[in-house]
Legacy VTK file of the C-alpha trace (Angstrom):
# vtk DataFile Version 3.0
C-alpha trace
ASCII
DATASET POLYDATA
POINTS 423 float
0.000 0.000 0.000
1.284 3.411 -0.798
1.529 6.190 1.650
-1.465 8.020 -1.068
-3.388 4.718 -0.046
-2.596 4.766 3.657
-3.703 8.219 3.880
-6.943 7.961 2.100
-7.348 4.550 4.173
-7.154 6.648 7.658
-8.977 9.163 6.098
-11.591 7.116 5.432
-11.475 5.860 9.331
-11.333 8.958 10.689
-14.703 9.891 8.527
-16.367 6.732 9.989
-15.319 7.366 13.512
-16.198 11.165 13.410
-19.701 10.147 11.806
-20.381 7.016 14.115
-19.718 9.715 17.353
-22.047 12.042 15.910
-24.704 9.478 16.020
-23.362 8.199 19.440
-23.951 12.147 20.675
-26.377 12.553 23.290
-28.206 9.171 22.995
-27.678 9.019 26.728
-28.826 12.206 27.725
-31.775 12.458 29.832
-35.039 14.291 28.117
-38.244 15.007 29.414
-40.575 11.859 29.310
-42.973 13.281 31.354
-45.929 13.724 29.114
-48.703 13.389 32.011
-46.732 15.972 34.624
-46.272 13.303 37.125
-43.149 15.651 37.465
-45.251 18.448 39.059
-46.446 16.513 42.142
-42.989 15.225 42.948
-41.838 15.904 46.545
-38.497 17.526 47.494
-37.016 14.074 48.869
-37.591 12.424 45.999
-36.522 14.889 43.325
-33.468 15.045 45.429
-32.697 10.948 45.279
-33.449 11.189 41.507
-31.102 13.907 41.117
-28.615 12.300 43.305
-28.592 8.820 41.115
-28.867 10.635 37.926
-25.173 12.904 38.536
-23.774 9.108 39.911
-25.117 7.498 36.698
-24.139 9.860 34.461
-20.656 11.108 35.828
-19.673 7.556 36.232
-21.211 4.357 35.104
-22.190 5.771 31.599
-18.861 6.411 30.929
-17.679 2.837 32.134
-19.971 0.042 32.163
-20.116 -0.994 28.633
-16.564 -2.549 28.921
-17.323 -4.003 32.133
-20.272 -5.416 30.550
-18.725 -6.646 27.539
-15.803 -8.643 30.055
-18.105 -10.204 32.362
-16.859 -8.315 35.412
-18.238 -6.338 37.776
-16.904 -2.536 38.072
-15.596 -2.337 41.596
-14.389 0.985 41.036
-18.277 2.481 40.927
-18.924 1.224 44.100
-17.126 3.994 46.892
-19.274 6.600 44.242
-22.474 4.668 44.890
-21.734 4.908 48.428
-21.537 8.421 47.986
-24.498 8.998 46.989
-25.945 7.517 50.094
-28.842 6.191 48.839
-27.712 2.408 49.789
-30.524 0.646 51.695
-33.370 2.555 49.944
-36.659 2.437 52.420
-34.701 0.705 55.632
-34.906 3.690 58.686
-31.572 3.548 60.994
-28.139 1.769 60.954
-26.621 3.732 58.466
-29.569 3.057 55.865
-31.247 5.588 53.079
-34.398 5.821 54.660
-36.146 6.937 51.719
-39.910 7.288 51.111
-41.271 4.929 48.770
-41.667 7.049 45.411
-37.852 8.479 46.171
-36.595 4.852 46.275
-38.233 3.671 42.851
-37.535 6.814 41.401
-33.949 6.355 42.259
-33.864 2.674 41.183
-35.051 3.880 37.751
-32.619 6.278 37.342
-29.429 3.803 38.405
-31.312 1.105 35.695
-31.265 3.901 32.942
-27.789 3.688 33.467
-27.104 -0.174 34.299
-29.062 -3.077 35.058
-26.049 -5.016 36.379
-25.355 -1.748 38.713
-29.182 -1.955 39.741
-29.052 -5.596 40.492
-26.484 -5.153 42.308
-27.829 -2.436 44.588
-31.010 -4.318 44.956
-29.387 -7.464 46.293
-27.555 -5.392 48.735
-30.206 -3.112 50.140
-33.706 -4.581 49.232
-32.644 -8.092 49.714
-29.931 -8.312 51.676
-30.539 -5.317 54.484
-33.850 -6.289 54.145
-33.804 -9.499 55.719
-31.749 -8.524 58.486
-33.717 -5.467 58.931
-37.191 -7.157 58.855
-35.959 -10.584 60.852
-32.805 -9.593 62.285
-32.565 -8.586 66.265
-31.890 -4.990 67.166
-27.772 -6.674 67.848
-27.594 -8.071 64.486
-29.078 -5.018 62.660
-26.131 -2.796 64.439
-23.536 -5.511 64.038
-24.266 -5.838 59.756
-26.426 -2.817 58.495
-23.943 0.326 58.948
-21.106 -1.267 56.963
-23.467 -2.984 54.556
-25.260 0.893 54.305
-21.285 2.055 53.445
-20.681 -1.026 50.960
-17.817 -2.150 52.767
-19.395 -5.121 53.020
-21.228 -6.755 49.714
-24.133 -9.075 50.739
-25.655 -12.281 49.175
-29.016 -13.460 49.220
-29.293 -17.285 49.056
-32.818 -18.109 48.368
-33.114 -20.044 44.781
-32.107 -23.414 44.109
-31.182 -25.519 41.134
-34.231 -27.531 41.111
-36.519 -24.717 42.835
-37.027 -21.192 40.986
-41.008 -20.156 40.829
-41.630 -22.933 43.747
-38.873 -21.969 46.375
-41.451 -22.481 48.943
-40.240 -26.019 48.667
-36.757 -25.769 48.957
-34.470 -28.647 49.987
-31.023 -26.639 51.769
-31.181 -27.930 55.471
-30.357 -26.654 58.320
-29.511 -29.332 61.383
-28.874 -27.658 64.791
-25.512 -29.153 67.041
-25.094 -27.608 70.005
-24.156 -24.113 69.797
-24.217 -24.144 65.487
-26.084 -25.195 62.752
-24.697 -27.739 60.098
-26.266 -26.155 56.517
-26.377 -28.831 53.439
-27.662 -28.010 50.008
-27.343 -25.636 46.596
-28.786 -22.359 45.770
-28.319 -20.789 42.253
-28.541 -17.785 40.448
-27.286 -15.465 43.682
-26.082 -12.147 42.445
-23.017 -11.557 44.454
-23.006 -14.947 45.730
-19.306 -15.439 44.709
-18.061 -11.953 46.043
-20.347 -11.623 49.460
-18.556 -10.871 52.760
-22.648 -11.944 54.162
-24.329 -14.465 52.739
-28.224 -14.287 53.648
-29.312 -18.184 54.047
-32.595 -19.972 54.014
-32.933 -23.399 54.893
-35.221 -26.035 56.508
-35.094 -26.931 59.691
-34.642 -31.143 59.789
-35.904 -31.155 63.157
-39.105 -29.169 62.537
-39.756 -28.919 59.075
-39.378 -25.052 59.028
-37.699 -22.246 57.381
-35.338 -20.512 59.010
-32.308 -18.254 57.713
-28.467 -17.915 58.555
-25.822 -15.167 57.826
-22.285 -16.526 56.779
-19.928 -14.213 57.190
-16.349 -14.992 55.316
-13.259 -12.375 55.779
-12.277 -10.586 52.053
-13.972 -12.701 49.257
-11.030 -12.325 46.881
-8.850 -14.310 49.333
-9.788 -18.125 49.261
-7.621 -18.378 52.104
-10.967 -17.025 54.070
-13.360 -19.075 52.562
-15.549 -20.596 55.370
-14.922 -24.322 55.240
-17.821 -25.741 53.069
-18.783 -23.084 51.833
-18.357 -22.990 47.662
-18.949 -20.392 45.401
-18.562 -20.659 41.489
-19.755 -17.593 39.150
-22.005 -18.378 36.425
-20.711 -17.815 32.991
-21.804 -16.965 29.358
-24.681 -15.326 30.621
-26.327 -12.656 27.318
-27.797 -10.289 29.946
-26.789 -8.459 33.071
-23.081 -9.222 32.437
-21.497 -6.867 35.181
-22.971 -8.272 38.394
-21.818 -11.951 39.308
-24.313 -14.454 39.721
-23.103 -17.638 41.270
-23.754 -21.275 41.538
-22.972 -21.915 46.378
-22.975 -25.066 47.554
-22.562 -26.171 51.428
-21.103 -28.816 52.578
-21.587 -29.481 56.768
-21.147 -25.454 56.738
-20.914 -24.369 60.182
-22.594 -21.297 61.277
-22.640 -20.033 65.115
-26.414 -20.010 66.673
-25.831 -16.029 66.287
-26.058 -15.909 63.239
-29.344 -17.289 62.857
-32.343 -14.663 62.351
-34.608 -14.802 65.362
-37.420 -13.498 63.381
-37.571 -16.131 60.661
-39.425 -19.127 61.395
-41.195 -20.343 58.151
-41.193 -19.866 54.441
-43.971 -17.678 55.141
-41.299 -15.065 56.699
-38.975 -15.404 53.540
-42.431 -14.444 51.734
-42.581 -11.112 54.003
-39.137 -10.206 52.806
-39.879 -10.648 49.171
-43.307 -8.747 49.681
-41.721 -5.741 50.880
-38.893 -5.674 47.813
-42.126 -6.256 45.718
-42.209 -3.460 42.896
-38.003 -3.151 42.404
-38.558 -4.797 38.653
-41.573 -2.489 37.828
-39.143 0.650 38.349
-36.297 -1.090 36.847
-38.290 -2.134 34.285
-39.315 1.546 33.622
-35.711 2.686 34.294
-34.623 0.070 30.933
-37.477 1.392 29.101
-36.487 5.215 29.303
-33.006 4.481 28.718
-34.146 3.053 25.417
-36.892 5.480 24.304
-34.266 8.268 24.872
-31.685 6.942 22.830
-34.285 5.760 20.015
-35.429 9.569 19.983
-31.908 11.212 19.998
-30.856 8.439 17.075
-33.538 8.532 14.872
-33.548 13.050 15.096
-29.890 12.664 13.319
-29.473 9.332 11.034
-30.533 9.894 7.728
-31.672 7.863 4.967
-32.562 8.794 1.368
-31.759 12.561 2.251
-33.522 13.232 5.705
-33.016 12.199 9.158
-35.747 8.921 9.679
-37.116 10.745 11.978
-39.038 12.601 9.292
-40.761 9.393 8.369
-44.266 8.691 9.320
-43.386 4.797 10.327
-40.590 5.910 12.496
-42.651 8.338 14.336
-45.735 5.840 14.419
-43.005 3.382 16.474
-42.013 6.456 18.642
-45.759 7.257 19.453
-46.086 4.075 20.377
-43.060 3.417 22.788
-44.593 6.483 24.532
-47.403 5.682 25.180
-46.629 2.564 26.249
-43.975 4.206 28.446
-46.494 6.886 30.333
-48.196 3.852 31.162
-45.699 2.282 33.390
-44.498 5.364 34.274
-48.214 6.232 35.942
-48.257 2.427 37.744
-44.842 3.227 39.071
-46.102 6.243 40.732
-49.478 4.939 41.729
-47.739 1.810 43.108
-45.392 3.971 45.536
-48.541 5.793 46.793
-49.992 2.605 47.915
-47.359 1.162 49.244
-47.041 4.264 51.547
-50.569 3.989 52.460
-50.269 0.031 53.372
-52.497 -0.764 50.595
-50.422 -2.240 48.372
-51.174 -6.507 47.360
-49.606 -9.295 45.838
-52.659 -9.178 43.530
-51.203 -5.136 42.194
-47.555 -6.341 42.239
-48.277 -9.252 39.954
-50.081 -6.805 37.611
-47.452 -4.037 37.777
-44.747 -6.340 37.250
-45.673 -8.354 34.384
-47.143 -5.081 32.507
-43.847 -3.196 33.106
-41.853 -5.624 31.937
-43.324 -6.968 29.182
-43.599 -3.016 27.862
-40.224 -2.359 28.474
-39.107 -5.518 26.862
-41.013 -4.031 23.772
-39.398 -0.854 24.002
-36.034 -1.959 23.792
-36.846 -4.003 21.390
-38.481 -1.188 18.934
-35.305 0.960 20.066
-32.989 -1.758 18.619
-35.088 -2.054 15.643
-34.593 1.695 15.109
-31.128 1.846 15.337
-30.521 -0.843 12.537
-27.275 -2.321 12.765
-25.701 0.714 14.955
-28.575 -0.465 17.756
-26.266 -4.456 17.927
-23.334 -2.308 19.396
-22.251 -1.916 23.120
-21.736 1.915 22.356
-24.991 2.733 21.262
-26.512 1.340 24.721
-29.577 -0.041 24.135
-28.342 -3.799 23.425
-27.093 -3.731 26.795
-30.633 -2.535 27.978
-32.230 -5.144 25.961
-30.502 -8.298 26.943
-31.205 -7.128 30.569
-34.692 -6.398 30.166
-34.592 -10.480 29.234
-33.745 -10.747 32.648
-36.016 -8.479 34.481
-38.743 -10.197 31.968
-37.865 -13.735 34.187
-36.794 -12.754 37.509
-38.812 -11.614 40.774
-41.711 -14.226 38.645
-42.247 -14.808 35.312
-44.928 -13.782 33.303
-46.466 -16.776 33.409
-46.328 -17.452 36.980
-47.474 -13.594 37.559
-50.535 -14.238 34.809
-51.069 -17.569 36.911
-51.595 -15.206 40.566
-53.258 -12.675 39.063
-55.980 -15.345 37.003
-56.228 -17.044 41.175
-57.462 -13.950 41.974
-59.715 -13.463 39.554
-61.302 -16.712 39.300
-60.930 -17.528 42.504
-59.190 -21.128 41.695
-55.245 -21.694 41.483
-53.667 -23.341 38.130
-50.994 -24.594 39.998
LINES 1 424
423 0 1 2 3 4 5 6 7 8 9 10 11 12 13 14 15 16 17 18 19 20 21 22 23 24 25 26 27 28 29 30 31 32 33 34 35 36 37 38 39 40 41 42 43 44 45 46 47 48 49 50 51 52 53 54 55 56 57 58 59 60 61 62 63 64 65 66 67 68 69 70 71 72 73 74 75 76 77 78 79 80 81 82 83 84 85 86 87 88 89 90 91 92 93 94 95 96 97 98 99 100 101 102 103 104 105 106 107 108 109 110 111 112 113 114 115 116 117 118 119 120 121 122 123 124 125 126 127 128 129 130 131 132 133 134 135 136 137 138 139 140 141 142 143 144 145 146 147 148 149 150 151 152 153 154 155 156 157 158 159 160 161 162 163 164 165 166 167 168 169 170 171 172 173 174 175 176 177 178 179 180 181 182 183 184 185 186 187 188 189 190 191 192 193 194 195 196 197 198 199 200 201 202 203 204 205 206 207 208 209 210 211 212 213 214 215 216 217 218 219 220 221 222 223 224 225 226 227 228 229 230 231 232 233 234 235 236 237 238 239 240 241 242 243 244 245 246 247 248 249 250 251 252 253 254 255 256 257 258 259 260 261 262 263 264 265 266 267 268 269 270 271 272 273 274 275 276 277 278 279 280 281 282 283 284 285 286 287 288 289 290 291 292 293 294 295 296 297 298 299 300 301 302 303 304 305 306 307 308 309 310 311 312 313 314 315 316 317 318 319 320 321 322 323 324 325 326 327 328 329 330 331 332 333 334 335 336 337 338 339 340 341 342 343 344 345 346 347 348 349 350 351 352 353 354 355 356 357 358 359 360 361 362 363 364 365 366 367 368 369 370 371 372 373 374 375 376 377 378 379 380 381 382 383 384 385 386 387 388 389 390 391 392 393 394 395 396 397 398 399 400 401 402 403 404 405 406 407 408 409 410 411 412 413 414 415 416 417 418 419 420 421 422
């Protein structure tokens, strides 16, 4: 190749780079959504926890997830920011925790999911799950012993409820629990625990062999990247090749004769039906990540489709492209409205299983069509890690199956409506 050649070649590059970043420009830049003014009721506390997330997520996961995303590993280095932002522990009151009202909590969730699922996950396995259990069950010792450093996220937390063979039916799970003497001997699997393989606490539930009942356990292990403190029987192995929520490690634990002191055992949990109170009162996090996903997408499907152009004008212009956007809209203002009616009743106490089945499976089955319409705008620029909404998409196929799947969700709400359970 000639030098001539070489120089048209880089030329040519630099042209493509300097076009692609035009298009790239702004396509995570929030813009007002807010076509039914839910903005105008908003209380102080919560437009301050919005505004809080949004400078976090902006200043510094935007920037840097996508590569942590594209390796599989989670970004450590976010974490002292999200600390910062003090916001860890969401509705918990005392030890160190948020105590935010319920609309300043979801609206912070969906601001930290327009940036990252992973990063959400995350945050919702440490403070909804996590500090939840040992807030709700936990004695007024245990709370001060864990919460304060789990507030500061100096130490990560695990929640060890799912199990290889029990998902939708956990209810039924087999992990036991035998008590000798002063400590409990736990046996069994769980799978699919975010943080599970990087978890100074490990949150878990197993059944009693001498009564039959649930009851839950905190492990505690030294620094998780030394094996040297790995609790004997206690294993941890990350799952890999996952095509969604890539940063946050998810891991296969298994325990063999793990030992774990009577005081570590949560006074306050004494059947599956106390696991159920924990999960009842994280109900709604995948409606307002779901709506976090879904505004991430319809943002960048807006700013994209205002400055590609095809056959001489940007497809914005076009009356299909601005059918889709109408569309994604509207189907956006909807969850946007259930969000905000859901944090009003949970505030009031009126909140049921019944609404949190509905919420969840409409939120994320319109936010997996959003991100999906998004894609489909961006053509082949919407497959890349740069343009953001693939990495919103593949997650939303994760919100779309945990906390229940549609079907099981469809299968609650039809009990209550007919009065008769399919299962």
């Amino acid at each position: 190749m000639t030098m001539h050649e070489e120089t048209a070649v880089h030329r040519g590059f630099a042209e493509t780079d300097e076009y692609l970043e035009a298009l790239r420009t702004e396509l995570a830049a929030p813009l007002d959504t807010d076509y039914f003014l839910l903005e105008q009721d908003l209380p102080q506390d919560a437009k301050d926890a919005r505004a809080v997330m949004r400078r976090y997520v902006d200043s510094e996961v935007l920037p840097k997830i996508n590569g942590y995303w594209e390796r599989a590993e989670f970004p450590y280095e976010l974490l002292p920011g999200l600390a910062a932002t003090g916001l860890v522990g969401g509705v918990i009151k005392g030890h160190g925790a948020a105590g935010l009202s319920r609309l300043a909590a979801g609206l912070a969730t969906a601001e930290l999911s327009r940036g990252d699922g992973s990063m959400n996950t995350f945050l919702g396995v440490q403070g909804n799950l996590c500090m939840g259990t040992i807030n709700l069950l936990g004695s007024e010792q245990q709370k001060e012993r864990w919460l304060p450093g789990m507030a500061k996220l100096e130490k990560i937390g695990a929640f060890a409820l799912t199990e290889p063979r029990r998902g939708s039916d956990s209810a039924q799970l087999e992990t036991s629990a035998r008590r000798e003497g002063g400590n409990w001997i736990i046996n069994g699997a769980k799978r699919w625990i975010g943080n599970g393989s990087m978890a100074h606490l490990v949150i878990i539930w197993a059944r009693d062999a001498a009564d039959g009942d649930v009851k839950c356990f905190v492990m505690e292990r030294g620094d998780p990247a030394d094996p040297g403190t790995m609790p004997p029987g206690f294993n941890a192995r990350t799952i890999d090749g996952k095509i969604g929520k890539r940063a946050i490690l998810q891991a296969d634990l298994v325990f063999e004769d793990l030992v774990i002191p009577e005081d570590n055992r949560l006074p306050g949990a004494n059947s599956f039906r106390d696991a159920s109170r924990v999960l009842a009162s994280t109900r709604g996090g995948a409606t307002w990540e779901s709506l976090g996903h879904a505004v991430a997408c319809f943002e960048a499907a807006v700013a994209y489709t205002k400055v590609r152009e095809q056959f001489g004008q940007p497809v914005g212009n076009t009356q299909l492209v601005q059918n889709t956007l109408a569309s994604m809209l509207s189907e956006l203002s909807a969850v946007q409205m259930i969000c905000h009616r859901m944090a009003q009743l949970q505030e009031s106490g009126q909140w049921t299983g019944t609404m949190a089945s509905i919420a969840k499976m409409h939120a994320a089955n319109k936010a997996r069509g959003i991100a999906n319409q998004a894609r489909d705008l961006m053509g082949g620029n919407g497959l890349l890690l740069d343009f953001h909404v693939s990495r919103h998409q593949t997650d939303m196929e994760v919100v779309h199956t945990y906390e229940g799947t549609e079907f099981i969700q469809s299968l609650l709400i039809g009990r209550k409506i007919t009065g008769h359970s399919a299962f």
